[in-house]
C-alpha positions as CSV (number, residue, x, y, z in Angstrom):
1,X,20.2,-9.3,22.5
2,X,16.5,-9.5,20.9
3,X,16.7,-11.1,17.3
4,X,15.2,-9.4,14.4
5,X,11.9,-11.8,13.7
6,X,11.8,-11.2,10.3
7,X,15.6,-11.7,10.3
8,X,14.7,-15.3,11.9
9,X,12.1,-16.0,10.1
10,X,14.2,-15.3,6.8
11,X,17.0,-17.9,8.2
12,X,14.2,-20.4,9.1
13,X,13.0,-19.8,5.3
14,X,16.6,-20.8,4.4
15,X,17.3,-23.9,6.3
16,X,13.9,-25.3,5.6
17,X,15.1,-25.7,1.7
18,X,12.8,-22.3,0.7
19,X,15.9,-20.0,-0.6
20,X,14.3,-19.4,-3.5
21,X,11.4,-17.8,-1.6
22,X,13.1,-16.3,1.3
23,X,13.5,-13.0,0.7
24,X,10.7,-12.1,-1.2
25,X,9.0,-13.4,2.3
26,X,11.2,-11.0,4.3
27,X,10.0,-8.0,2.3
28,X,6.2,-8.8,2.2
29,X,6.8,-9.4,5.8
30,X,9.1,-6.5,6.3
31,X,6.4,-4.5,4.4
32,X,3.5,-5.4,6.5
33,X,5.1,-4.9,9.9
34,X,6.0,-0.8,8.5
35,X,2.6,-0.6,7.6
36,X,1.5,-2.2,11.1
37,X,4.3,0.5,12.7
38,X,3.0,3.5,10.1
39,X,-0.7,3.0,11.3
40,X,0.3,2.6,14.8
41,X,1.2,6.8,15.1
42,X,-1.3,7.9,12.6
43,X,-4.1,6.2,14.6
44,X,-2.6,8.0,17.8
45,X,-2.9,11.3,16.1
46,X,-6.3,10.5,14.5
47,X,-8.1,8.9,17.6
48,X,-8.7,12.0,19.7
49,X,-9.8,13.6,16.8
50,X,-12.8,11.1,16.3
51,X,-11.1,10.1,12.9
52,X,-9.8,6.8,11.3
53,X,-6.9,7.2,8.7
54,X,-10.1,6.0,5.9
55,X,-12.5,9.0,7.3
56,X,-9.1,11.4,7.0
57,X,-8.6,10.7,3.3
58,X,-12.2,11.1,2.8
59,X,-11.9,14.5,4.2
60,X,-8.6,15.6,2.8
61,X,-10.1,14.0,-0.8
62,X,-13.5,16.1,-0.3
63,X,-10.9,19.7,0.4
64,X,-8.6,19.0,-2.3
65,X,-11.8,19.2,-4.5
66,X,-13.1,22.2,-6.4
67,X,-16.3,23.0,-4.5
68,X,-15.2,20.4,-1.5
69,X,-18.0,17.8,-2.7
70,X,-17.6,14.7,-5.3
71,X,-19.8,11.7,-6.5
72,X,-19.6,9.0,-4.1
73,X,-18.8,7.2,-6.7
74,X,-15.6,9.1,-7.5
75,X,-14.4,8.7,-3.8
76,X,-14.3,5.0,-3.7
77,X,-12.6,5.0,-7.1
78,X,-9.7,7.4,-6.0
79,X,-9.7,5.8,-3.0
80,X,-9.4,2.9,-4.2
81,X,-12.0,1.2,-2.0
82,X,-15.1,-0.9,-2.0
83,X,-18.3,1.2,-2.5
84,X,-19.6,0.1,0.9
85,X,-16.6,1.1,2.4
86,X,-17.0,4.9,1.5
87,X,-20.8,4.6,2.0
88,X,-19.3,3.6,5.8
89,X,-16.7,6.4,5.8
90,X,-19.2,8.7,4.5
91,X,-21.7,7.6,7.2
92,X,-19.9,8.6,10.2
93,X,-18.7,11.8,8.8
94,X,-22.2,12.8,8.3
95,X,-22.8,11.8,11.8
96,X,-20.1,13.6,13.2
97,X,-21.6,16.9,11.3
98,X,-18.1,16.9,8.7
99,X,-19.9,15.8,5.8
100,X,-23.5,16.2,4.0
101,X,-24.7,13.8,1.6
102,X,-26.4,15.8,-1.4
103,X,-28.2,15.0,-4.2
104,X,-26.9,16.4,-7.7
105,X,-28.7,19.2,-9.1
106,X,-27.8,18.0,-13.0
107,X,-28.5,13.9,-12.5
108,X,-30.5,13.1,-9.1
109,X,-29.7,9.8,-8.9
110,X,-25.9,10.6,-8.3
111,X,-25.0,11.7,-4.4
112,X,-22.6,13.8,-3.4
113,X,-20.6,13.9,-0.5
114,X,-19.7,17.7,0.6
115,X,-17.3,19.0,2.8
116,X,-19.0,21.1,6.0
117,X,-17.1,24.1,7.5
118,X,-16.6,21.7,10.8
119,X,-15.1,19.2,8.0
120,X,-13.0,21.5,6.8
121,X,-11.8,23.0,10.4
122,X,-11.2,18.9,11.4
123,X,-9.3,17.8,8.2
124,X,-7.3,21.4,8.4
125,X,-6.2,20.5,12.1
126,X,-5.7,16.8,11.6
127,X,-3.2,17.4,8.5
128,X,-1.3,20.0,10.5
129,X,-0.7,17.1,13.2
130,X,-0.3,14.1,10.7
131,X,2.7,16.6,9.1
132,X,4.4,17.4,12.4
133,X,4.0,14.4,14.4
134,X,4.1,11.5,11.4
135,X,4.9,12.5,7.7
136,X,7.5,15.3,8.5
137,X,9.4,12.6,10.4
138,X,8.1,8.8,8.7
139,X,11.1,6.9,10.3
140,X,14.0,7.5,7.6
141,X,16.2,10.5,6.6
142,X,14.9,12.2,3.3
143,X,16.5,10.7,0.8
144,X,15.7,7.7,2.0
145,X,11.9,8.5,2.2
146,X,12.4,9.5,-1.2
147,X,14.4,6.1,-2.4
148,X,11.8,4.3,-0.3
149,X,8.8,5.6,-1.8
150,X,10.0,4.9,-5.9
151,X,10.6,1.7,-5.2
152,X,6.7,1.7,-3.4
153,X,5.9,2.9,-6.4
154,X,8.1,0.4,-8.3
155,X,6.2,-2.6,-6.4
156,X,2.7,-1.3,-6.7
157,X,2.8,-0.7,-10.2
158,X,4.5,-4.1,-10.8
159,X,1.7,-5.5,-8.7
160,X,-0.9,-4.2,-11.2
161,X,-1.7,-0.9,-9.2
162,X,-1.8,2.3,-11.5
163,X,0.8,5.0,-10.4
């Protein structure tokens, strides 16, 4: 019978005098790996599809928005990402014809990143796989999913996160 790692690891933690830090290890740790896991099938539905989970949320962002076009600016900070990583994001999508970059009419030095029609047809078909093939089934029955995702919300906000 295969032992649980993070179960190991955990009683390693114990016997090597670090109770008091155990299993706050085996949750980051327990965290990390689900996220490992979670990225795992959302890269498998992304991949053929010539998207990264950071290019998918740039697209789904860019739909959810009136017009289908925001700052730049405004991407990274809902996104909650580096500038240069949405300038990167942003970079392929316009290479992959899903995004233009346009300057706005009112303030020229802002730039604006709009959806295209092929965005829109790519983001459209990518959600309807993500739903049936990873958030319609995340790993846990519903209330759990539920449970699971307040007390995310729990540990982000006590991490400093806004939620």
């Amino acid at each position: 019978m295969t032992r649980d790692p993070i179960g190991e690891a955990h009683r390693q933690w114990v016997a090597h005098g670090w109770s008091d830090a155990a299993d706050g290890m085996a949750m980051v740790t327990s965290v990390v790996r689900a996220q490992q896991l979670l990225m795992e099938r959302i890269d498998a539905v992304l991949r053929p599809r010539g998207l990264t989970f950071a290019r998918y949320e740039v697209l789904r962002l860019l739909s959810f928005a009136r017009e289908a076009a925001m700052p730049m600016s405004r991407l990274g900070s809902l996104l909650q990402v580096h500038p240069t990583s949405v300038t990167s994001a942003v970079d392929r999508l316009v290479a992959q014809g899903y995004v233009e970059r346009v300057r706005d009419d009112a303030d020229r030095r802002v730039v604006r990143a709009v959806l295209t029609t092929a965005g829109r047809v790519a983001v459209d078909e990518a959600t309807t796989a993500l739903n049936g093939e990873v958030f319609e089934t995340p790993g846990l029955p519903e209330l759990d999913v539920r449970e699971l995702t307040d007390r995310l919300t729990a540990l982000r906000t006590g991490l400093g996160d806004s939620a």
